[in-house]
C-alpha positions, 0 to 999 in steps of 0.5 A: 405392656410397653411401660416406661419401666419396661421400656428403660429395661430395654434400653438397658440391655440394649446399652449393655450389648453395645458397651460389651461389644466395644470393650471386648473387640479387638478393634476398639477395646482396651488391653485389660479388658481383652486380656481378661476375657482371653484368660477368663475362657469365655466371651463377653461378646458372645454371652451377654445379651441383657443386664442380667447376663453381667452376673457371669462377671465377678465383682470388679476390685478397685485395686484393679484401677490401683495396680494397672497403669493408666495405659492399660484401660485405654480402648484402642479406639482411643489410642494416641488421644491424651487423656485425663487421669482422675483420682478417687478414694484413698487416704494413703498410699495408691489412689484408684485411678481413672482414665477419660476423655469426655466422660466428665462432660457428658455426665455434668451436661447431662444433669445440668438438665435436671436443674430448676432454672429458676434456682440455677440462672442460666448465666450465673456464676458458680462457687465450688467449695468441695475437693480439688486436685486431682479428681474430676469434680474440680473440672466438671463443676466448672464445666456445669456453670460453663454449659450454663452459661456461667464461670466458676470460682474455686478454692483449695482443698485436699480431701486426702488432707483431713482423711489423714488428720482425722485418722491420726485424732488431730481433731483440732488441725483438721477444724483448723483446716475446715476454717481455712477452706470457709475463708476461702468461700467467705471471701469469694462470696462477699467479693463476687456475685455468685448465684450457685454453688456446689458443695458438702454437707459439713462444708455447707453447715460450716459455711452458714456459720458464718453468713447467711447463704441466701443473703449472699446471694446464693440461690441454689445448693447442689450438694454432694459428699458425706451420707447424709441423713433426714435430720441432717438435710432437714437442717440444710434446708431450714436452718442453713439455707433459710428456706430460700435456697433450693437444696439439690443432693447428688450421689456419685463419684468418679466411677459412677458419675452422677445420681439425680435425687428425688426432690426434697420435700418435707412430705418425705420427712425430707429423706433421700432417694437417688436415681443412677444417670441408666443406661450409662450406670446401673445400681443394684441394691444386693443381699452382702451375703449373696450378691447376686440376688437384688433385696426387696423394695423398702429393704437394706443391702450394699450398693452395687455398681455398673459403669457402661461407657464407650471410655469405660467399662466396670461390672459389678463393682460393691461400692463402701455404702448401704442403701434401702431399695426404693421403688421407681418414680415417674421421672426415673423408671428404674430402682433407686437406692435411698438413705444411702451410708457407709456400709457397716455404719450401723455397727462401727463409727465411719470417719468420712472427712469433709466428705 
């Protein structure tokens, strides 16, 4: 029966012949990737014919984007492009790494069109209060209020930072510094007219300490960071946002790009259930203790994470949260992961930052 679950599998495994193909010929694959499979003794392009045949793999360690140069994840259909060099992770010492031309684009174009216009006025202005520097969500957030038809308003703020306070206990430094980053905000959004805005939980929470966010003219929050929990979206929603702002939750990062949310509702009990951007992503939900097996539906296991673009390539990548496994949904017929938290969370306290 050619069901739109069964027609996202075979959309699917057609994406993963044609990405495995890519990054493991000569023509067009990157040195990492070529060398591995020469040292591995087998042949990604000869073997993997479906999704399932990426379990050959071993799980892809982050310190591979630490330890290899930049150059070295570079396809050869790439060569002498320029690239761009996105950060993530990390609180000292090497940051993972990566490369990338339009992938940022792509992702931020793509969920653009998941967006309720009537929230998010084509033609608005945008306020990102979230991290900058070097990582990609400074520059794709622009870009989202760009395909938009809107520009961006920034302000500063290192991530890495507060990660570093916090650790040391400088509790009082690091709010000191949260104050800093609202100022920011505050002052934007009482000088210019701005319909939208991305931003963190905390940041939103601090931010609604200040002003009331609908009454300064923001319409809807898309909003990503820190695991957040019903409690917490719930008091997003009512009590910060008014009920007047749509609130719109992502999950993703530098190496997954973006996961869409199931709408939130209060009929939910306003929990949270996110959709990998398949077939550019895949998330599994695993056992921790035999990855390769997907739990059941409604059960708790590590998140695991497939990257498949023509600029890279990541397999099986155990990422540092746990989720529920969440059946699929009309508008997105493959697994979702909800209620998503650090990994290990419900045995030891997680600091997460402004994230």
């Amino acid at each position: 029966m050619n069901t739109p679950r069964t027609q996202a599998k075979t959309g699917v495994d057609e994406h993963v012949r044609e990405i495995v193909n890519w990054h493991f010929s000569p023509e067009t694959g990157c040195p990492f990737w070529l060398e591995w499979a020469a040292k591995a003794g087998w042949s990604p392009a000869e073997e993997v014919h479906a999704f399932e045949d990426l379990m050959k793999f071993p799980h892809f360690e982050d310190e591979h984007l630490r330890d290899e140069p930049p150059h070295r994840w570079v396809p050869k259909a790439y060569s002498g492009k320029p690239y761009k060099i996105f950060e993530t992770g990390g609180t000292t010492g090497m940051p993972k790494q990566r490369v990338s031309w339009e992938d940022h684009l792509i992702d931020y174009s793509e969920f653009s069109k998941t967006l309720d216009d009537k929230s998010f006025p084509p033609g608005s202005d945008w306020l990102m209060l979230g991290p900058t520097g070097p990582r990609r969500l400074r520059l794709a957030i622009e870009h989202l209020a760009n395909a938009r038809g809107g520009s961006c308003y920034h302000v500063d703020l290192d991530p890495r930072w507060v990660k570093k306070l916090l650790d040391e206990g400088h509790y009082e430094a690091a709010n000191r510094y949260k104050d800093h980053v609202i100022d920011q905000g505050v002052t934007i959004l009482r000088n210019r007219k701005v319909t939208c805005m991305f931003t963190t939980p905390k940041l939103l929470e601090a931010l609604g300490e200040r002003l009331s966010v609908p009454e300064a003219g923001i319409r809807g929050v898309f909003c990503g960071g820190t695991s957040m929990t019903s409690q917490v979206v719930r008091f997003l929603v009512e009590e910060v946002l008014e009920g007047e702002a749509q609130f719109v939750p992502t999950y993703g990062n530098t190496l997954m790009g973006l996961a869409c949310c199931k709408p939130v509702s209060a009929e939910d009990g306003f929990a949270l259930t996110y959709y990998a951007p398949q077939p550019r992503a895949v998330l599994r939900v695993v056992d921790p203790k035999a990855t390769e097996r997907t739990v059941g539906y409604g059960e708790w296991g590590r998140v695991e994470l497939t990257t498949m673009t023509q600029e890279f390539f990541m397999p099986r990548f155990l990422e540092r949260d746990e989720a529920i496994r969440r059946e699929p949904i009309e508008r997105f017929p493959w697994d979702g992961v909800g209620e998503v938290r650090p990994f290990g969370s419900s045995e030891k306290k997680i600091v997460e930052g402004v994230y």
